[in-house]
N, C-alpha and C positions, 0 to 999 in steps of 0.2 A: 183515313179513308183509303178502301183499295182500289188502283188504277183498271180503271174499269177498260176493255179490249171492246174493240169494234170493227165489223166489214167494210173496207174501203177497196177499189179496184188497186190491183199490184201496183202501176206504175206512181200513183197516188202514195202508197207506202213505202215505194223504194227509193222514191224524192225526200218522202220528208224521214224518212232511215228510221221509223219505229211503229208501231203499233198499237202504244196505249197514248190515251185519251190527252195526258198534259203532254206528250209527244207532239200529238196532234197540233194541240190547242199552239204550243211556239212554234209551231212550221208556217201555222195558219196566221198569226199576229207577226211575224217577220214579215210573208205576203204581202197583209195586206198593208203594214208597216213601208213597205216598198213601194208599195203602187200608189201609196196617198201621198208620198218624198213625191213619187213622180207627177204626179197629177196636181199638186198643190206646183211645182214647177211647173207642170204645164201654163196652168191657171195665170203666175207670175211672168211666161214668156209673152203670153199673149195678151194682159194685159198691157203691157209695155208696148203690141205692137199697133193693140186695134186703134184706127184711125175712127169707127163710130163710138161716140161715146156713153151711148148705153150697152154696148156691146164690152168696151173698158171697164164701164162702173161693174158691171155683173161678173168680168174676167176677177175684177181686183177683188170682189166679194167673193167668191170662189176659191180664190187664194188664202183668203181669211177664214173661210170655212175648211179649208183641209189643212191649215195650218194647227188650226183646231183639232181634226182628224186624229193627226200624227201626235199630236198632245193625249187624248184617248187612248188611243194605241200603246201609246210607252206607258201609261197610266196600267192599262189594259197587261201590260207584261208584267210589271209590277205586282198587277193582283194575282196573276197566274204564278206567280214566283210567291208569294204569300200565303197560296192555298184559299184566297177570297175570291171563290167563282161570281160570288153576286156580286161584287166587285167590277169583274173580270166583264159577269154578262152587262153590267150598266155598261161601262166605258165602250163595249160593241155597240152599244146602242147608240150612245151617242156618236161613236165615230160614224156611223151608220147613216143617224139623221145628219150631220155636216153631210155626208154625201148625198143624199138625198136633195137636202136643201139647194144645193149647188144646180142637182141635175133640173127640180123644181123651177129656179130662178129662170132656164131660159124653156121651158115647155111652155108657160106660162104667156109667155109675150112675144120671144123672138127665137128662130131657130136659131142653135152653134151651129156652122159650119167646118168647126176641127175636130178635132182628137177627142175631145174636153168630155163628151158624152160617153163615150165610150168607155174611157179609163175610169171615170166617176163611178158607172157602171158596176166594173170589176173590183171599188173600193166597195161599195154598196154590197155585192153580194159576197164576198170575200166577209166581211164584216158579221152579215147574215147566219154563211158557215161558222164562226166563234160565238156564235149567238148558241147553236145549235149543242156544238162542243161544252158550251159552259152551263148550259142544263142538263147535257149527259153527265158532266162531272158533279152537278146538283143534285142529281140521281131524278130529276124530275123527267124525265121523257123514256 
């Protein structure tokens, strides 16, 4: 298959140093590969610190859900490195739903007062973007 080129704003192309599409796709899964290390850290600080303990159970599931994440993820670069984008787009998926879940667990019942939303966030739509990437390499969009 030939590496299909696409429109992204300069400083977006000049970060991740290429232009076509499986360029792309390993600037995007390093990302969000980084921010789920981070966030599943997060998750693990602040389990360990909360004194409520539903606010611990939810931190310590959080943990467990982006540990999972980052499991996806390297799954996820594996497929990309394989040329298996349905691969590639399952494992966004799932890394996707860990984050979701995560964010899920405290809308539901109790607000986070840390970081934990936010970062979750950025794994969530980070994820999305690979999502996107691996149906342009599927040639379906």
């Amino acid at each position: 298959m030939v590496d299909k080129e696409i429109s992204f704003p300069d400083d977006v192309l000049k970060s991740a140093g290429t232009i076509d599409l499986k360029g792309l796709a390993t600037f995007t899964l390093d990302l969000a590969h980084n921010k789920a290390v981070e966030t599943r850290a997060l998750a693990q600080s602040l389990a360990s610190k909360a004194a409520d303990p539903k606010l611990k159970e939810r931190y310590a599931t959080c943990a467990e859900l982006y540990d999972d994440a980052v499991d996806h993820i390297e799954d996820g670069k594996d497929n990309l490195g394989e040329g298996d984008y349905i691969g590639l787009n399952i494992k966004a998926f799932a890394a996707m739903t860990e984050a979701s879940d995560c964010l899920d667990s405290f809308t539901q019942l109790l607000k986070d007062p840390s970081a934990l939303p936010a970062t979750g966030k950025a794994v969530e739509d980070i994820c999305c973007i690979i999502l996107v990437i691996a149906n342009l390499l599927l040639g379906r969009v």
